[in-house]
PyMOL CGO cylinders between C-alpha atoms (Angstrom):
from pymol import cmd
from pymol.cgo import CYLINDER

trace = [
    CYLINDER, 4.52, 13.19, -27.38, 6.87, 15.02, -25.68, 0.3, 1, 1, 1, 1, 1, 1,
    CYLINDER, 6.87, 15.02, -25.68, 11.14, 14.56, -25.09, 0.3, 1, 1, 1, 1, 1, 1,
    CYLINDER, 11.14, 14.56, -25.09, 13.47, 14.88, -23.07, 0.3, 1, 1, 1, 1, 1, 1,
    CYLINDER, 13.47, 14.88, -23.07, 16.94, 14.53, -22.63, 0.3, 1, 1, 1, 1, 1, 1,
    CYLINDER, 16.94, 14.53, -22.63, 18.51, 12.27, -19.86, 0.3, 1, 1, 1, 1, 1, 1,
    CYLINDER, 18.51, 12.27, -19.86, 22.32, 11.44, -18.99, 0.3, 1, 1, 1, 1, 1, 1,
    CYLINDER, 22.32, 11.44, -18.99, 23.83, 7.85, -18.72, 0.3, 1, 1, 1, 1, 1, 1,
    CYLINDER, 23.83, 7.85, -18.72, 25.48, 7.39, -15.19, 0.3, 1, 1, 1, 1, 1, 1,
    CYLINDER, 25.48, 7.39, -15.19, 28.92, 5.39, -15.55, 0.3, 1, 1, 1, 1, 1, 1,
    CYLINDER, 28.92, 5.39, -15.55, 26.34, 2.00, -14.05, 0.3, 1, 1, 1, 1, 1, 1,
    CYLINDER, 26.34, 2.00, -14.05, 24.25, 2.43, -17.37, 0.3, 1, 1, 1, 1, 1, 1,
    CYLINDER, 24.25, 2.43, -17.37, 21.77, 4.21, -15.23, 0.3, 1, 1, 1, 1, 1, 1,
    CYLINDER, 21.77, 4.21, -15.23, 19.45, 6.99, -15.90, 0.3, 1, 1, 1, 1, 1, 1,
    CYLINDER, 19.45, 6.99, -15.90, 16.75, 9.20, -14.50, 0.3, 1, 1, 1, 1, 1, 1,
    CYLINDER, 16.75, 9.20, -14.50, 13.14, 9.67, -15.44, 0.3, 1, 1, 1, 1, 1, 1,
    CYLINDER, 13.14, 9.67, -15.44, 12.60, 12.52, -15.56, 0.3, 1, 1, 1, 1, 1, 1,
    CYLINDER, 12.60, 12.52, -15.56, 9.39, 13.80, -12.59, 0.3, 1, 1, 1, 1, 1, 1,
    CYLINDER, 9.39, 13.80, -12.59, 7.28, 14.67, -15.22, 0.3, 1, 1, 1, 1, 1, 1,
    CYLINDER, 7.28, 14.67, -15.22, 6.86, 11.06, -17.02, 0.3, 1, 1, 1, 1, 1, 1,
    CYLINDER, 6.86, 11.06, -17.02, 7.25, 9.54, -13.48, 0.3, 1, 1, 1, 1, 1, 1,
    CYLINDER, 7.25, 9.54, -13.48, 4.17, 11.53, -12.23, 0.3, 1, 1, 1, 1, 1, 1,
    CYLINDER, 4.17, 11.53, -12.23, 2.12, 11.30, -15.81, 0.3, 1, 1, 1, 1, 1, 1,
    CYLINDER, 2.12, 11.30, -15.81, 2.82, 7.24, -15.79, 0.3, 1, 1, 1, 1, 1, 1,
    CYLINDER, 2.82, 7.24, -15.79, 2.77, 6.53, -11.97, 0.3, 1, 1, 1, 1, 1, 1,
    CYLINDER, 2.77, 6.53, -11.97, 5.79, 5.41, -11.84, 0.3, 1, 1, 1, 1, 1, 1,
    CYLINDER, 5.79, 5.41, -11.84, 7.41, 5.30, -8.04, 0.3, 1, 1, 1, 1, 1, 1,
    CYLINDER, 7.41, 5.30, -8.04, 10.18, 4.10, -5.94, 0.3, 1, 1, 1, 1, 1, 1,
    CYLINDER, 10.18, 4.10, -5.94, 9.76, -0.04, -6.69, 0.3, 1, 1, 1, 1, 1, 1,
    CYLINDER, 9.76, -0.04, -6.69, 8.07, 0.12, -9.63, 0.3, 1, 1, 1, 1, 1, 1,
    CYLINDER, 8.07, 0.12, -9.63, 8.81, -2.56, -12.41, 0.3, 1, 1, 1, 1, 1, 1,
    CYLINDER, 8.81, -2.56, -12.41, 9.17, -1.37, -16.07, 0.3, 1, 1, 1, 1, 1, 1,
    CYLINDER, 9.17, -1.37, -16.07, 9.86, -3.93, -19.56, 0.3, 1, 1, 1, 1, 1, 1,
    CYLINDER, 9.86, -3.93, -19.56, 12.50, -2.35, -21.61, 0.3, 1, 1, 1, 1, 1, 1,
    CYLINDER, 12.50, -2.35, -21.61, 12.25, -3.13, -25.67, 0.3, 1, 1, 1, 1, 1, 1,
    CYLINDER, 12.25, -3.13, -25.67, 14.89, -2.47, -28.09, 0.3, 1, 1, 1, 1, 1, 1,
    CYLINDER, 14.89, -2.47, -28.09, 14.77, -2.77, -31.89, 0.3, 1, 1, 1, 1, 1, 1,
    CYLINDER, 14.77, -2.77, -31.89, 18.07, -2.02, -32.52, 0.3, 1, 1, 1, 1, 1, 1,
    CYLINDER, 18.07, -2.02, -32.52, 17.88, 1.10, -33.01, 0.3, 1, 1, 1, 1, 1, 1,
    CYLINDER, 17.88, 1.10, -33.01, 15.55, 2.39, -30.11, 0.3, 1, 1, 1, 1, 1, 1,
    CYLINDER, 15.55, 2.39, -30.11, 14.83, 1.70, -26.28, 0.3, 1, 1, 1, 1, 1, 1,
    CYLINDER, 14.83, 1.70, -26.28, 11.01, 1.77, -25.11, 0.3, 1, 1, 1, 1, 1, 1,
    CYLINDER, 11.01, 1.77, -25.11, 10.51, 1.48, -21.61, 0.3, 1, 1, 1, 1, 1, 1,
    CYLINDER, 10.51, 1.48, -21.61, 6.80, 0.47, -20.54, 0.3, 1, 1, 1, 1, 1, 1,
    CYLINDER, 6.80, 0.47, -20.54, 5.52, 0.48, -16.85, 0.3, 1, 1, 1, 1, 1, 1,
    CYLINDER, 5.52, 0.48, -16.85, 4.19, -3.00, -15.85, 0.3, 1, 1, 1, 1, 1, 1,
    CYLINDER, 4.19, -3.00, -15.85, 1.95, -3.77, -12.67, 0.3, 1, 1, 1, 1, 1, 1,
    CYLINDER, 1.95, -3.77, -12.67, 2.29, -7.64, -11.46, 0.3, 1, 1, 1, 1, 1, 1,
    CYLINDER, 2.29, -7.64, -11.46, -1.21, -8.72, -11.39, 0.3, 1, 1, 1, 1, 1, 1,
    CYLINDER, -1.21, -8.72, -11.39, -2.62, -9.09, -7.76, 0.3, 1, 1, 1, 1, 1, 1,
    CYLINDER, -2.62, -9.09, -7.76, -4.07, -12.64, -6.92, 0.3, 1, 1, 1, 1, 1, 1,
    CYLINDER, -4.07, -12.64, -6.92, -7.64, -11.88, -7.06, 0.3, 1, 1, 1, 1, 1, 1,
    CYLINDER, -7.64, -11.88, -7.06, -7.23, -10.61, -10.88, 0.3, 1, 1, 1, 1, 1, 1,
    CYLINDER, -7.23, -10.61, -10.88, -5.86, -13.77, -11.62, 0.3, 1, 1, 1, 1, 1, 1,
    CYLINDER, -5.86, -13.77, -11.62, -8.41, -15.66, -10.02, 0.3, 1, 1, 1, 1, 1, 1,
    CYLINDER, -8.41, -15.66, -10.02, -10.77, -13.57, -12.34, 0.3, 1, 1, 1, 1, 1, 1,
    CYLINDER, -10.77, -13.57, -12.34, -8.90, -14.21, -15.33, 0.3, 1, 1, 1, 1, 1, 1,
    CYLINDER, -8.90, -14.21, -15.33, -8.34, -17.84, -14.80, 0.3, 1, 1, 1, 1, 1, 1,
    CYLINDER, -8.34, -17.84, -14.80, -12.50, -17.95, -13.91, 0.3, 1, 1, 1, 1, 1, 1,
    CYLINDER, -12.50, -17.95, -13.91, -13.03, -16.21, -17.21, 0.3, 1, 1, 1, 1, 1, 1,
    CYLINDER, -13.03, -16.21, -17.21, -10.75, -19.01, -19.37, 0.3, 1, 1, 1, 1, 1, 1,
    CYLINDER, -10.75, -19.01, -19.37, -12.18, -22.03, -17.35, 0.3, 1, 1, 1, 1, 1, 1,
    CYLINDER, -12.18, -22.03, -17.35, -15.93, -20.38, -18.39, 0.3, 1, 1, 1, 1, 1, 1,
    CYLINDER, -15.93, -20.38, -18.39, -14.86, -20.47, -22.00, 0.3, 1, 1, 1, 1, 1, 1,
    CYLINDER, -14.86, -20.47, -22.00, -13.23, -23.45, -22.34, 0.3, 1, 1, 1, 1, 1, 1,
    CYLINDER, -13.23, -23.45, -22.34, -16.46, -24.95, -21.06, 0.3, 1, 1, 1, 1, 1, 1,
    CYLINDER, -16.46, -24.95, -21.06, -18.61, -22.94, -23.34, 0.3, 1, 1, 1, 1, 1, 1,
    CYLINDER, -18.61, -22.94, -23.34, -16.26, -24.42, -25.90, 0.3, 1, 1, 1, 1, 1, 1,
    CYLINDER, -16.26, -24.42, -25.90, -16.03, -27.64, -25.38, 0.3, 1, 1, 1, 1, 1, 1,
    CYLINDER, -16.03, -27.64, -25.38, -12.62, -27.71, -24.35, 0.3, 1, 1, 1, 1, 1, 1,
    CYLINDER, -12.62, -27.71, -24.35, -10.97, -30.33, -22.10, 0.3, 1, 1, 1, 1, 1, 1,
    CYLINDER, -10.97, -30.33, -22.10, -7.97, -30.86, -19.96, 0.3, 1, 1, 1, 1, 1, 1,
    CYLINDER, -7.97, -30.86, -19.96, -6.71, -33.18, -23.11, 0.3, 1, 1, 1, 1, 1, 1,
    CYLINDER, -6.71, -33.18, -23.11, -7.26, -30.00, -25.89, 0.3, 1, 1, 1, 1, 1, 1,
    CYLINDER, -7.26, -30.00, -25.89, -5.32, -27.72, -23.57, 0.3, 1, 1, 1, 1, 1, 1,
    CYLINDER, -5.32, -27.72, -23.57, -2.01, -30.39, -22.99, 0.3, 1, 1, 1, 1, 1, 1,
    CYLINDER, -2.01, -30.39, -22.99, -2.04, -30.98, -27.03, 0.3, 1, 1, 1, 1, 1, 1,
    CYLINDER, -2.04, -30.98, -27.03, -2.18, -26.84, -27.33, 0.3, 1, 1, 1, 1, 1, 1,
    CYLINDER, -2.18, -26.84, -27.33, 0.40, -26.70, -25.09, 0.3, 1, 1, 1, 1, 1, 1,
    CYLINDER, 0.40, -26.70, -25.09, 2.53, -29.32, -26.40, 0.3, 1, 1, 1, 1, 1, 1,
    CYLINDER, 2.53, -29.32, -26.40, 2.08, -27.80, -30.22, 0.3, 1, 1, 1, 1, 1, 1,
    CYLINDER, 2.08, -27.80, -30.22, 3.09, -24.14, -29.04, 0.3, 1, 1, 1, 1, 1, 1,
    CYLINDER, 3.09, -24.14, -29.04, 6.40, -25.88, -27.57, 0.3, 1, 1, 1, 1, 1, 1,
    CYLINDER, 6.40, -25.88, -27.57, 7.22, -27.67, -30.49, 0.3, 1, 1, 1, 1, 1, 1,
    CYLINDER, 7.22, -27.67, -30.49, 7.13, -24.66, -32.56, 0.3, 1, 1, 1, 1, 1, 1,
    CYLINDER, 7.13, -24.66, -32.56, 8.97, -22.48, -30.58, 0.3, 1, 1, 1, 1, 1, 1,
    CYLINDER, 8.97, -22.48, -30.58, 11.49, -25.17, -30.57, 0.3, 1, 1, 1, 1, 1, 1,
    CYLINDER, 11.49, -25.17, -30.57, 11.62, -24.64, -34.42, 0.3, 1, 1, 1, 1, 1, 1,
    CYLINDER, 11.62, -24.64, -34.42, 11.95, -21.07, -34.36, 0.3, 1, 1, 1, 1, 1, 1,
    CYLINDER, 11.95, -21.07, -34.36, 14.95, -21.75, -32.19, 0.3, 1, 1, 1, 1, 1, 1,
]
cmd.load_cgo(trace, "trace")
């Protein structure tokens, strides 16, 4: 792993550097997720899905939920479970 140092413009902003742009693909519009733990800032490159991968992906969970059984029912009380805990954790 490599570093570098970059500047922080008086707007919080800052440069990345060609190098990591070119080595990560990242270009004019691109979308990145920025983490912190406190401590340190990680800044990951993220691609919105297109349609047709999403299509694929939601073909791929309707195929197992019917290989498992599942129903319309076992996905609303999953849902409504995951809700109610994040509630807690609140």
């Amino acid at each position: 792993m490599t570093m570098q140092i970059v500047s922080v413009s008086s707007k919080g902003q800052i440069s990345i550097p060609v190098s990591y742009r070119k080595e990560l693909s990242i270009k004019e519009g691109s979308q990145l997720a920025i983490y912190s733990d406190g401590e340190n800032i990680i800044l990951k490159p993220i691609e919105i899905p297109s349609e047709a991968s999403l299509s694929a992906a939601l073909a791929r969970a309707r195929e197992y939920a019917k290989e498992e059984g599942l129903t319309e029912d076992d996905l609303k009380k999953a849902i409504s479970e995951s809700r109610k805990a994040r509630k807690e954790l609140a």
